[in-house]
C-alpha positions as a Markdown table, in Angstrom:
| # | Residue | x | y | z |
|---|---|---|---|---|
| 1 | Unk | 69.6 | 141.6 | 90.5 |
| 2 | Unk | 69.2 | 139.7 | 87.4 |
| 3 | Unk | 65.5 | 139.9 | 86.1 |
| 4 | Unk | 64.9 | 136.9 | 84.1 |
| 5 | Unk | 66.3 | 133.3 | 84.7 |
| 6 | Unk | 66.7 | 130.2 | 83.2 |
| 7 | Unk | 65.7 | 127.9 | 86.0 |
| 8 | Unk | 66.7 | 124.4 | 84.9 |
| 9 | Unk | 69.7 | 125.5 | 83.6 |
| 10 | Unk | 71.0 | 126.8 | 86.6 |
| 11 | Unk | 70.0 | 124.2 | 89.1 |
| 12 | Unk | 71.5 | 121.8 | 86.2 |
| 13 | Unk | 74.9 | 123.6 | 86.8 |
| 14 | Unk | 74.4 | 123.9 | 90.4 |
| 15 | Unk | 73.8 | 120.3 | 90.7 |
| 16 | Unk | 77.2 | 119.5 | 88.7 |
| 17 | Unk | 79.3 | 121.5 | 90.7 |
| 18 | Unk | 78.1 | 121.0 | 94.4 |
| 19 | Unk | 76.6 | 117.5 | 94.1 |
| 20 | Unk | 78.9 | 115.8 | 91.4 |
| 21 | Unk | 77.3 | 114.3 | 88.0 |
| 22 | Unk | 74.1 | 112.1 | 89.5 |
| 23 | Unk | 74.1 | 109.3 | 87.3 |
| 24 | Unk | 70.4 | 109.0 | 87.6 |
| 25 | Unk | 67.6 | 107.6 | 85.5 |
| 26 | Unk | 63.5 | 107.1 | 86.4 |
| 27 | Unk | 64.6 | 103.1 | 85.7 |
| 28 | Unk | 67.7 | 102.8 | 87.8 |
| 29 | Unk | 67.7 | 101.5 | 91.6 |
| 30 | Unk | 67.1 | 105.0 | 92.7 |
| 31 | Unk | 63.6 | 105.5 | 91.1 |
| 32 | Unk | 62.1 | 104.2 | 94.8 |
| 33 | Unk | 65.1 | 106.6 | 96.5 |
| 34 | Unk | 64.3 | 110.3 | 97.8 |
| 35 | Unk | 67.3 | 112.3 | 98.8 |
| 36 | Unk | 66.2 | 116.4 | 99.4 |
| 37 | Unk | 69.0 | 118.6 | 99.2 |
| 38 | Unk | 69.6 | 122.7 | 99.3 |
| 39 | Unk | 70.2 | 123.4 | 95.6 |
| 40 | Unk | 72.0 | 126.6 | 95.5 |
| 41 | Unk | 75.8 | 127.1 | 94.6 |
| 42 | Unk | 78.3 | 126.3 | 97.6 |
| 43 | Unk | 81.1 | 128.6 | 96.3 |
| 44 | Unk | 79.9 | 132.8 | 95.0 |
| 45 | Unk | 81.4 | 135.7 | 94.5 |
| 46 | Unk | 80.8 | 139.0 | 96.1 |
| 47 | Unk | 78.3 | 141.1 | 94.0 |
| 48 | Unk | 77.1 | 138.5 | 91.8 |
| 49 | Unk | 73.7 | 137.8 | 90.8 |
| 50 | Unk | 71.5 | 136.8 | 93.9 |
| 51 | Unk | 70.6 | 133.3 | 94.0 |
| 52 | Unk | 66.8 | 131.7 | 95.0 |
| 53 | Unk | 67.1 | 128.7 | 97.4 |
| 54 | Unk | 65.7 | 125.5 | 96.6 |
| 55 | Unk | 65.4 | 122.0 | 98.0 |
| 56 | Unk | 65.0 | 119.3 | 95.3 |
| 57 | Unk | 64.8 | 115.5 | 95.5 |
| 58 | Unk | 68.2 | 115.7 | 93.6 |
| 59 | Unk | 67.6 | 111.8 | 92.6 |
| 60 | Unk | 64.1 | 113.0 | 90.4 |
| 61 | Unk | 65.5 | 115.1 | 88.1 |
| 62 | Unk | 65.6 | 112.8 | 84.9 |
| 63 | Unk | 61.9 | 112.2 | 85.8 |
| 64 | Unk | 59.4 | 112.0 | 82.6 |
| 65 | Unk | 57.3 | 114.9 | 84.2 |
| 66 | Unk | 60.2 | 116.9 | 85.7 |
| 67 | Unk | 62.2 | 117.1 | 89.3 |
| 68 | Unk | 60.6 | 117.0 | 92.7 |
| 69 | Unk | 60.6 | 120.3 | 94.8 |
| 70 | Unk | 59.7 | 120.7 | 98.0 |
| 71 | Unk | 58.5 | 124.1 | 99.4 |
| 72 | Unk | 61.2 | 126.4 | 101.4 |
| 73 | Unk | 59.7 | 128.1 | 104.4 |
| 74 | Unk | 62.6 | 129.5 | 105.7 |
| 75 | Unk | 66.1 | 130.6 | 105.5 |
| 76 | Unk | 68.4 | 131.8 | 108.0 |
| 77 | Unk | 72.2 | 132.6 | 107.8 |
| 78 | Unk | 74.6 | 132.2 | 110.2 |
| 79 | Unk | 76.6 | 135.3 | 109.2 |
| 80 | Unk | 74.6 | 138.5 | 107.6 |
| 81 | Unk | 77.5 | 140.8 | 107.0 |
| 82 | Unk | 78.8 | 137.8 | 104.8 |
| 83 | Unk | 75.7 | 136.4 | 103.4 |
| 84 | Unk | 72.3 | 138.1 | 103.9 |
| 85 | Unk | 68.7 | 136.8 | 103.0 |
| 86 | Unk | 65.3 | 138.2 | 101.7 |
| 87 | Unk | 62.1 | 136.9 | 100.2 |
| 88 | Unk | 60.7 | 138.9 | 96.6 |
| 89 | Unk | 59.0 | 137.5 | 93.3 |
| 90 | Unk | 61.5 | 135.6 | 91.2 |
| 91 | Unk | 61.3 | 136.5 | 87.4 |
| 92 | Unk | 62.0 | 132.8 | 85.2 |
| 93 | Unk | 61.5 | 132.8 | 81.2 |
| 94 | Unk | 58.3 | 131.0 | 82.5 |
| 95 | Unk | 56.7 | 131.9 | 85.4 |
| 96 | Unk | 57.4 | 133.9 | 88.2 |
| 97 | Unk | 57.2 | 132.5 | 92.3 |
| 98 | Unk | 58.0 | 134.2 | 95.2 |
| 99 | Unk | 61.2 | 132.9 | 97.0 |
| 100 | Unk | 64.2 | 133.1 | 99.8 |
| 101 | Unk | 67.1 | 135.0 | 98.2 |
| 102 | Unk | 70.7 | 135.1 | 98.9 |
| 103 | Unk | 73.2 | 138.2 | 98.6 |
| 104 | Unk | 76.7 | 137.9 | 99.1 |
| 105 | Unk | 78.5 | 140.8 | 100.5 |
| 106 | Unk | 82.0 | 140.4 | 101.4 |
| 107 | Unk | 84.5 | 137.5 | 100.9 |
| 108 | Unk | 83.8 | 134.8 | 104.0 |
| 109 | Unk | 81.6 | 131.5 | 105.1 |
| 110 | Unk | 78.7 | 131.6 | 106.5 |
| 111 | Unk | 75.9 | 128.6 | 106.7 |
| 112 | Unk | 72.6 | 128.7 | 105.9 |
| 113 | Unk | 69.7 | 126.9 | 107.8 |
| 114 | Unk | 66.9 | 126.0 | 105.7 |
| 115 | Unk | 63.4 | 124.6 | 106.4 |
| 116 | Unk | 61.7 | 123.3 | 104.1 |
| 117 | Unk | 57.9 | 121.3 | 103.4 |
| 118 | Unk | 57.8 | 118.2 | 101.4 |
| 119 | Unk | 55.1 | 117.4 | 99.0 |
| 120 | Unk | 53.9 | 114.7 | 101.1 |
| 121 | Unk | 53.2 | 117.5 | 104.2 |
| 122 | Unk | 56.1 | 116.5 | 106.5 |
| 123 | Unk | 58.7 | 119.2 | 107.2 |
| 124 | Unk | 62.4 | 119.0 | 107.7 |
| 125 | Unk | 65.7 | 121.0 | 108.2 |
| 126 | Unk | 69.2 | 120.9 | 106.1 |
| 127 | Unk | 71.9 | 123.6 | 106.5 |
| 128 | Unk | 74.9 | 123.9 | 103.6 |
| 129 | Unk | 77.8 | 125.8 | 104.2 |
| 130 | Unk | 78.6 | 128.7 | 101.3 |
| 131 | Unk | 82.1 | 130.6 | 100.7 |
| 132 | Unk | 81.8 | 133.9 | 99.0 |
| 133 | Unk | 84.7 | 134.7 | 97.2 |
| 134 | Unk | 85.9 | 138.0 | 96.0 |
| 135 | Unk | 85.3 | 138.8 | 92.6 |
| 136 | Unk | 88.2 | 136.9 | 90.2 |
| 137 | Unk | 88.5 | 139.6 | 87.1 |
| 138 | Unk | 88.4 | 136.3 | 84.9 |
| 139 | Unk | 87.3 | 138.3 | 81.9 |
| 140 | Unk | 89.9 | 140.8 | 79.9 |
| 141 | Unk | 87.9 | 141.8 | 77.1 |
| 142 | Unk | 84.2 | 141.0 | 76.1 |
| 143 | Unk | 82.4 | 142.8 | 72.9 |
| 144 | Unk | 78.7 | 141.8 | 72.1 |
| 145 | Unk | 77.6 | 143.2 | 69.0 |
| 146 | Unk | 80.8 | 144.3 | 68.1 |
| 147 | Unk | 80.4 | 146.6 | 70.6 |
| 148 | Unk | 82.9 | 147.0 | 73.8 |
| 149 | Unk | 80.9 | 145.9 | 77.2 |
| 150 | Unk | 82.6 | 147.6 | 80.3 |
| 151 | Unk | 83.0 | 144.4 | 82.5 |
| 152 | Unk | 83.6 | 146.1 | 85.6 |
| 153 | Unk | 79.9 | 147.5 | 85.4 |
| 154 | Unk | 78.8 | 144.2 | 84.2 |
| 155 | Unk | 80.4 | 141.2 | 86.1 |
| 156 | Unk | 78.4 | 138.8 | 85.7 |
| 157 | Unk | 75.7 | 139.2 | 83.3 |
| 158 | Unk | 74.8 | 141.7 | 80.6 |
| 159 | Unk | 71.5 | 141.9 | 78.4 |
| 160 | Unk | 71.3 | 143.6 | 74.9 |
| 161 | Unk | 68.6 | 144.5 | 73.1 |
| 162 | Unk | 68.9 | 144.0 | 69.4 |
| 163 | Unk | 66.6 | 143.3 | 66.3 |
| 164 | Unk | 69.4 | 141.4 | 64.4 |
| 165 | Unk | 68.9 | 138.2 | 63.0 |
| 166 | Unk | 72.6 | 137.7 | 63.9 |
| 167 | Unk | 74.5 | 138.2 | 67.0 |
| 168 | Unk | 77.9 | 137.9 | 68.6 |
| 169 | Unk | 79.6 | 137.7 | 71.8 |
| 170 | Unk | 83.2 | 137.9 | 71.9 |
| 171 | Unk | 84.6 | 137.1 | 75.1 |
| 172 | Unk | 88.8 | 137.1 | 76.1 |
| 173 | Unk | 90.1 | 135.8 | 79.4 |
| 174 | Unk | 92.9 | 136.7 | 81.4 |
| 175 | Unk | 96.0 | 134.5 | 82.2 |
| 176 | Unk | 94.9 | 131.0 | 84.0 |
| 177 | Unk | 91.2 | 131.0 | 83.0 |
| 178 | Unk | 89.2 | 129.5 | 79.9 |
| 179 | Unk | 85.9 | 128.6 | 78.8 |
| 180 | Unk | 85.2 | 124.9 | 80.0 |
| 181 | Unk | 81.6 | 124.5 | 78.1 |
| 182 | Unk | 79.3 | 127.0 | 76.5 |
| 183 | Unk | 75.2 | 126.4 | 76.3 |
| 184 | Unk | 72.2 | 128.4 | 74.8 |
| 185 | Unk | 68.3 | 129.0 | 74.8 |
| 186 | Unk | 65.9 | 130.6 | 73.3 |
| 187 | Unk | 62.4 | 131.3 | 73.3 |
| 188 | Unk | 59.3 | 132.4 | 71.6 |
| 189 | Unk | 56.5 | 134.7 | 72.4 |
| 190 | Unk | 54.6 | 132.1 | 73.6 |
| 191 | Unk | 57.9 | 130.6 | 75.9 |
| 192 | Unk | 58.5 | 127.8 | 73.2 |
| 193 | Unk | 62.6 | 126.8 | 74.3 |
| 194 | Unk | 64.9 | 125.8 | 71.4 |
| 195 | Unk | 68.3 | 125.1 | 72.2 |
| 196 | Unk | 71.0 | 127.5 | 70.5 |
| 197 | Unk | 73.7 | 126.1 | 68.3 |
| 198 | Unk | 77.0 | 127.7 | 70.0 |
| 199 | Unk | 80.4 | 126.7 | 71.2 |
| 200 | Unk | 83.8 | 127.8 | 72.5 |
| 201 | Unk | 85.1 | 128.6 | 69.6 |
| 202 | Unk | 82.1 | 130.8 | 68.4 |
| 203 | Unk | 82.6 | 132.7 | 71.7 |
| 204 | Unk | 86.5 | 133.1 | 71.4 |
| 205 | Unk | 86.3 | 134.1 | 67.9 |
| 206 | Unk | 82.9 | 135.8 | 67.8 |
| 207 | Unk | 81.2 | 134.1 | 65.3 |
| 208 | Unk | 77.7 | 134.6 | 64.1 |
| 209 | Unk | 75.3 | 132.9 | 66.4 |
| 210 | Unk | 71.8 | 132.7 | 65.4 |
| 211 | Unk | 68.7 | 134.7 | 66.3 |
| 212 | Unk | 65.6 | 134.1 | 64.6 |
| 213 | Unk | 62.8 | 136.5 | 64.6 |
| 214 | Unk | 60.5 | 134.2 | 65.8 |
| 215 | Unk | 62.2 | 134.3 | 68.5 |
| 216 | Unk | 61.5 | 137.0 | 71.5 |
| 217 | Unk | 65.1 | 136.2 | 74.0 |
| 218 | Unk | 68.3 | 134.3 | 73.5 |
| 219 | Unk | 70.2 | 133.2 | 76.6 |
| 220 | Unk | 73.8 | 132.7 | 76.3 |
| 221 | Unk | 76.1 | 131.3 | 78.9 |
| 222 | Unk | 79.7 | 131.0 | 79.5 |
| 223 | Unk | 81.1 | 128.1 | 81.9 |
| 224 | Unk | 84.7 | 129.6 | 82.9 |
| 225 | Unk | 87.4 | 128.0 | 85.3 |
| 226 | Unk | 90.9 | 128.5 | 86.2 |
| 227 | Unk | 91.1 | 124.6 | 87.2 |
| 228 | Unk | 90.2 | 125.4 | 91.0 |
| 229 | Unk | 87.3 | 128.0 | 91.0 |
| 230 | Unk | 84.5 | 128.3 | 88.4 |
| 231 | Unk | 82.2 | 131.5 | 87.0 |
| 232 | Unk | 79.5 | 131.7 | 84.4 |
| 233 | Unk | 78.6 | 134.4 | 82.6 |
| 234 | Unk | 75.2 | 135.5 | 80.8 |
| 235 | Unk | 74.3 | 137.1 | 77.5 |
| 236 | Unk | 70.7 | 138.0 | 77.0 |
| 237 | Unk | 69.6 | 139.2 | 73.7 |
| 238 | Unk | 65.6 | 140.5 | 73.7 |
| 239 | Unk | 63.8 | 141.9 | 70.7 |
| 240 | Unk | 62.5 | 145.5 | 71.1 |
């Protein structure tokens, strides 16, 4: 399992993909509107990363003070030999909580039942269907550092440490896929977040992206689609 997340940025990408782009703002007609969802991706692939559940009011997340979350108490699944759960500490770039996990295991649906305390006290139930996919081989060639990474030992992620001021990640696909959007963080000792200046074509070509020595770990990540399915993929540079 990955160690380290970037929370916001992967409920932001969640939310896009499952939900559709909310067109939300703390001064719109849904500023008095509450609508609690399971944020946690409908489509995976077998192996990947496992993924914490969450229930967010999915209307309050371009609130001033940050989105609403409501407190999972449970999580059962309708199929275990395609999707299985467990609860362990969650590692985020800035904090850590204890949470409901999900691992997917072979290619299938199964749905998930999840309850779930508002902030307010009350409880309530929603359930989500997930399809786990098998694994695409979307990636023919990736070097980071100018260094080969074996992709079939690192699917979906891969961290580096390095004590370079400069980095790369060059990253081919194979026939039907590309890159759709690239994004970046990175933070301090103390957890400051900057964003990182990257793009496509820094990716494709493996240009110099920037790594401070201020800075303590750089998150990269890779949007990829073939026009029907899509896949991220994570860099993570640390300092020694």
């Amino acid at each position: 399992m990955r160690k380290h997340f970037n929370k916001i940025t992967s409920l932001m990408l969640i939310l896009c993909l499952s939900f559709g782009v909310f067109a939300v703002s703390t001064g719109s007609a849904y500023a008095k509107t509450k609508k609690w969802e399971i944020v946690v991706g409908e489509d995976r692939w077998v192996g990947d990363p496992d993924e914490i559940v969450s229930v967010y009011d999915v209307y309050s997340f371009e609130n001033k003070n940050g989105p609403t979350q409501a407190t999972v108490t449970s999580v059962e699944t309708s199929d275990k030999s395609v999707l299985s759960v467990k609860k362990e500490e969650v590692h985020f770039t800035d904090h850590t909580e204890k949470g409901f996990l999900l691992h997917a295991k072979k290619a299938g649906k199964a749905k998930i039942t999840v309850k779930y305390k508002k902030p307010s006290g009350k409880t309530g139930t929603l359930k989500k269907t997930i399809r786990v996919k098998k694994y695409p081989n979307e990636i023919k060639s990736l070097k980071v550092n100018g260094k080969t990474v074996k992709v079939s030992k690192n699917k979906f992620y891969y961290a580096k440490e390095t004590s370079k001021k400069n980095v790369t990640v060059k990253m081919a696909l194979n026939d039907g896929w590309k890159i759709s959007d690239v994004s970046g963080y990175k933070y301090t000792k103390s957890g400051k977040r900057s964003t990182v200046k990257v793009t496509k074509s820094m990716i494709k070509k493996g240009k110099s992206i920037s790594f401070p020595k201020k800075y303590k770990n750089m998150y990269i990540y890779v949007y990829l689609t073939d026009g029907k399915d899509y896949i991220s993929y994570d860099v993570t540079f640390f300092r020694p």
